[in-house]
C-alpha positions as CSV (number, residue, x, y, z in Angstrom):
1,X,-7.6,-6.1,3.3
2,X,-9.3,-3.5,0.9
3,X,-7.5,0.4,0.6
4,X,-8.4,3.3,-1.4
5,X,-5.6,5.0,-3.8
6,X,-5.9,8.8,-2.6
7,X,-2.6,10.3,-4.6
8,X,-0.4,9.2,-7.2
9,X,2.7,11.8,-6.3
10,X,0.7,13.8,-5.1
11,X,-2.3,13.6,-7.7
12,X,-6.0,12.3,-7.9
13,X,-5.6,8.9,-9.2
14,X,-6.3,7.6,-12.7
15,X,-9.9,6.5,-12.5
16,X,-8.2,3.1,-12.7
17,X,-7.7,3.3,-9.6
18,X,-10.8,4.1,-7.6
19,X,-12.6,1.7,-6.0
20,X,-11.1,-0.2,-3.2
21,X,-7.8,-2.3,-3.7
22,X,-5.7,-5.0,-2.6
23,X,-2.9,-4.3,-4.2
24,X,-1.3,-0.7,-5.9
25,X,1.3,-0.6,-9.4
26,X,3.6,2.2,-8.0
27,X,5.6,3.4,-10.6
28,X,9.6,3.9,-10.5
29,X,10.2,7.1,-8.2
30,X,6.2,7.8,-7.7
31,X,4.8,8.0,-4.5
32,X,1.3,6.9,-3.7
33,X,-1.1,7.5,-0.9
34,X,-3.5,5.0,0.7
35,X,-6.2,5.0,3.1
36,X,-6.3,1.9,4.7
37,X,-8.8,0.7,8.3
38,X,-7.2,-1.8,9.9
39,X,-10.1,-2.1,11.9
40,X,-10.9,-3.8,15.7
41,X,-9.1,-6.9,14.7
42,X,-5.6,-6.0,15.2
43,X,-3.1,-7.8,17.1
44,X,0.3,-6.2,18.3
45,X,1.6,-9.5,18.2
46,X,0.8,-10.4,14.9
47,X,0.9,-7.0,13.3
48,X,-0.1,-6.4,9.1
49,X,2.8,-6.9,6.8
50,X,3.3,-4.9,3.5
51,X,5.4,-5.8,0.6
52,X,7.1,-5.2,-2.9
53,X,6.4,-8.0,-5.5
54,X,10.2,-6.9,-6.5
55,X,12.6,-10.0,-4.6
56,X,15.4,-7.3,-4.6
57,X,13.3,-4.0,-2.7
58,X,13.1,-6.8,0.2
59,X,16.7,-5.5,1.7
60,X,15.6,-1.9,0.4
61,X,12.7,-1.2,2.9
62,X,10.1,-2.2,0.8
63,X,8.6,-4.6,3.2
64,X,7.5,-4.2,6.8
65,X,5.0,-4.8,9.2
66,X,2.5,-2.2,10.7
């Protein structure tokens, strides 16, 4: 699934970062906004998951489901 960056703590991002994305370097203590469409395809049962390629931010909150 495809986003678009819209901040980087609170920021227009780096042009690096335009364009649409599958996946976002967030840097230690940054925040970063996306824009993401889920689109008519969702499924309450089987919901989109998020995650941190960090093992360790797993028990932290850095992975979910929305």
């Amino acid at each position: 699934m495809a986003f678009q960056v819209l901040e980087v703590d609170g920021e227009k991002p780096p042009v690096y970062a335009s364009g649409h994305k599958d996946t976002v370097f967030v840097p230690p203590k940054s925040t970063v906004r996306l824009a993401v469409q889920f689109g008519g395809f969702t499924d309450p049962a089987t919901p989109y998951m998020y995650h941190c390629h960090i093992l360790r931010h797993e028990d932290s909150g850095m992975m979910g489901n929305s």
